[in-house]
C-alpha positions as CSV (number, residue, x, y, z in Angstrom):
1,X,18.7,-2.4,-28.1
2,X,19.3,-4.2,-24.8
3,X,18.1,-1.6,-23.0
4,X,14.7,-1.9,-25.3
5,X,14.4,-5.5,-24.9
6,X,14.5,-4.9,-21.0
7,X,12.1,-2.3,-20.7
8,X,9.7,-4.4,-22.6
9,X,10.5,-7.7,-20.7
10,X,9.9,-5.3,-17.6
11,X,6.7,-4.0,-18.6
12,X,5.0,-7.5,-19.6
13,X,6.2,-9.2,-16.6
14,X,2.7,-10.1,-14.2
15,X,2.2,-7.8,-10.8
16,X,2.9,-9.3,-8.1
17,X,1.2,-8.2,-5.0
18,X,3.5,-8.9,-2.2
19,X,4.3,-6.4,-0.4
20,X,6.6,-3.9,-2.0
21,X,10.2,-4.1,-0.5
22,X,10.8,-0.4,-0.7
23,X,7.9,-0.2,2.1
24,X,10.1,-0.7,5.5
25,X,7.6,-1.0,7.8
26,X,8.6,0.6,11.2
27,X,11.2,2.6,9.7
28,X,11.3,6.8,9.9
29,X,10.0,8.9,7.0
30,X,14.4,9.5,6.2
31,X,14.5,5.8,5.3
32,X,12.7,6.2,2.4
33,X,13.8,7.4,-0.5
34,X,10.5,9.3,-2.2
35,X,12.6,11.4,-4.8
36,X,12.9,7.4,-6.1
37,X,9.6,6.4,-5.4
38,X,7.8,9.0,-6.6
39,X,7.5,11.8,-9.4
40,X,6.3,14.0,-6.7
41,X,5.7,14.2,-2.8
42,X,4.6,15.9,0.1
43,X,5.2,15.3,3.5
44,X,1.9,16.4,5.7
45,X,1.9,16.7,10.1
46,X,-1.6,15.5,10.7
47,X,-3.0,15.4,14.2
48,X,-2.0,12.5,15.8
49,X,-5.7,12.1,17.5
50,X,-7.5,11.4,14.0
51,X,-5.0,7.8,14.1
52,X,-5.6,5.2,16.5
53,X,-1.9,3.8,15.9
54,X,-0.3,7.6,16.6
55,X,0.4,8.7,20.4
56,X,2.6,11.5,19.8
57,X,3.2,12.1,16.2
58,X,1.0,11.5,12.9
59,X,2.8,12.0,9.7
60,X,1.9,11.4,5.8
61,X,3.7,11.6,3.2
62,X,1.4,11.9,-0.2
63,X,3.3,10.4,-2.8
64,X,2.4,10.7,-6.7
65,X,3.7,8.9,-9.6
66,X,3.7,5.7,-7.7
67,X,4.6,2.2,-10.1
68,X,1.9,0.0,-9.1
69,X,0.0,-2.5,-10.8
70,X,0.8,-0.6,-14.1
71,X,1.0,2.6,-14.3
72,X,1.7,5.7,-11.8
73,X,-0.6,6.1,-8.4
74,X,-0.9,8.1,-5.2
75,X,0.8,6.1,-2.7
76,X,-0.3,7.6,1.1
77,X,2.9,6.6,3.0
78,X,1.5,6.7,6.9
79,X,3.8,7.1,10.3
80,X,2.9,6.7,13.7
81,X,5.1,7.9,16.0
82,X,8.2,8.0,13.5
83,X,7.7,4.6,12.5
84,X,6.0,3.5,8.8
85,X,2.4,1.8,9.8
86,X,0.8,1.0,7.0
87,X,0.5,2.3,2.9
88,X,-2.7,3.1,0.7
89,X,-2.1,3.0,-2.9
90,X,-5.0,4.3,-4.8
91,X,-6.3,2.6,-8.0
92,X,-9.2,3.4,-10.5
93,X,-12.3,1.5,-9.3
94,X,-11.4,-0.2,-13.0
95,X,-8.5,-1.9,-11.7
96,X,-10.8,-3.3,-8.5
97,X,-11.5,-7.0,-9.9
98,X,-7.9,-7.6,-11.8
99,X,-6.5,-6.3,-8.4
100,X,-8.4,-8.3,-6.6
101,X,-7.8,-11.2,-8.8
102,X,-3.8,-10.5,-8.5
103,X,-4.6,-11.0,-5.2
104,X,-6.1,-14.1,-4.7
105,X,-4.0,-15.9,-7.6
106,X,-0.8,-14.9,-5.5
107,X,-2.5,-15.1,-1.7
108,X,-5.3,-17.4,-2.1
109,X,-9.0,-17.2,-0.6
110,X,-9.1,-13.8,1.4
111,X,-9.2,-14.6,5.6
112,X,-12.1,-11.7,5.5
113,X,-14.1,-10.4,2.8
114,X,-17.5,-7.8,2.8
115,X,-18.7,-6.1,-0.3
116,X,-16.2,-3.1,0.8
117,X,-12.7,-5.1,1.2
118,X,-10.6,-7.9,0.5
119,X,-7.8,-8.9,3.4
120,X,-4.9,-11.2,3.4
121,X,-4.2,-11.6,6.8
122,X,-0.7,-13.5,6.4
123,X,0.2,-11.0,4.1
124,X,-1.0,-8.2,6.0
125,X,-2.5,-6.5,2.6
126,X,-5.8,-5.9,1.3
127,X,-8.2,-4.5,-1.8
128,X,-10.4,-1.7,-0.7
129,X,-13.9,-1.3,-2.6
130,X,-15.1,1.7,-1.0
131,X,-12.7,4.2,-1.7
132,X,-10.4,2.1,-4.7
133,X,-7.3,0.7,-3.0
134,X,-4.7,-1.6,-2.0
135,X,-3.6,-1.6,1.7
136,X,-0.2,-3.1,2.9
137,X,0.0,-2.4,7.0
138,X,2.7,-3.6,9.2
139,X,2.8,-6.2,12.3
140,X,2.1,-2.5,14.7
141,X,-0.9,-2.0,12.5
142,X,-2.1,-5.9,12.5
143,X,-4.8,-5.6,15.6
144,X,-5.7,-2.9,14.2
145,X,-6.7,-3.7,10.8
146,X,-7.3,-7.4,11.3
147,X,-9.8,-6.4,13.8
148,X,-11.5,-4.2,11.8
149,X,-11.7,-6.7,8.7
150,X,-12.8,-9.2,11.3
151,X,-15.6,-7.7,12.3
């Protein structure tokens, strides 16, 4: 019964946006824990010239069954150089405005906004339009995605 009352306490509780805590930014690929994280993954060597943040070494890992804002996603965990840069979690283009809206209840007015994207510069997190995401980068990936957004 407790266990019952938990779940459903769990499962009406309001999404929070913040940035998840299981995403250790600068950490390797090993400091994650995807059997936890995710119903299925895939770890992928990509070439590190298609990432601006990657000198040596561009690595993915594809992981599906993600828990975000309700119910299971592809989470696209991204390394540069051995080190976590930055997370896309992919979301039906349904789920855009109550995203969105998650958003700006917990962080305010975005610091840049265009018909495409939503960012949250002191959060270092964002809603994507064009292809339906969320984006949480790291302080490596901040010039990089804060100058994008700003232009």
């Amino acid at each position: 019964m407790l266990e019952l009352l938990v779940t459903a306490a769990l499962s009406t509780a309001p999404f929070n946006p913040a940035v998840p805590a299981e995403f250790q930014f600068g950490e390797p690929v090993n400091a994650h824990d995807f059997s936890v994280l995710c119903e299925s993954h895939t770890v992928r060597e990509l070439d590190p010239a298609e990432m601006p943040l990657a000198m040596t070494r561009h690595v993915q890992v594809d992981c599906d069954g993600y828990d975000y804002f309700g119910a299971g996603r592809l989470a696209e965990f991204v390394f540069a150089d051995g080190a976590l840069t930055h997370v896309w979690v992919l979301v039906e283009d349904s789920d855009l405005d109550p995203l969105q809206a998650a958003f700006v209840e917990a962080f305010g007015t975005p610091d840049a906004q265009a018909p495409v994207f939503a960012a949250f510069f002191e959060q270092r997190a964002a809603v994507r339009r064009d292809v339906p995401e969320a984006l949480y980068y790291s302080e490596s990936a901040e010039p990089l995605f804060e100058g994008f957004f700003s232009q």
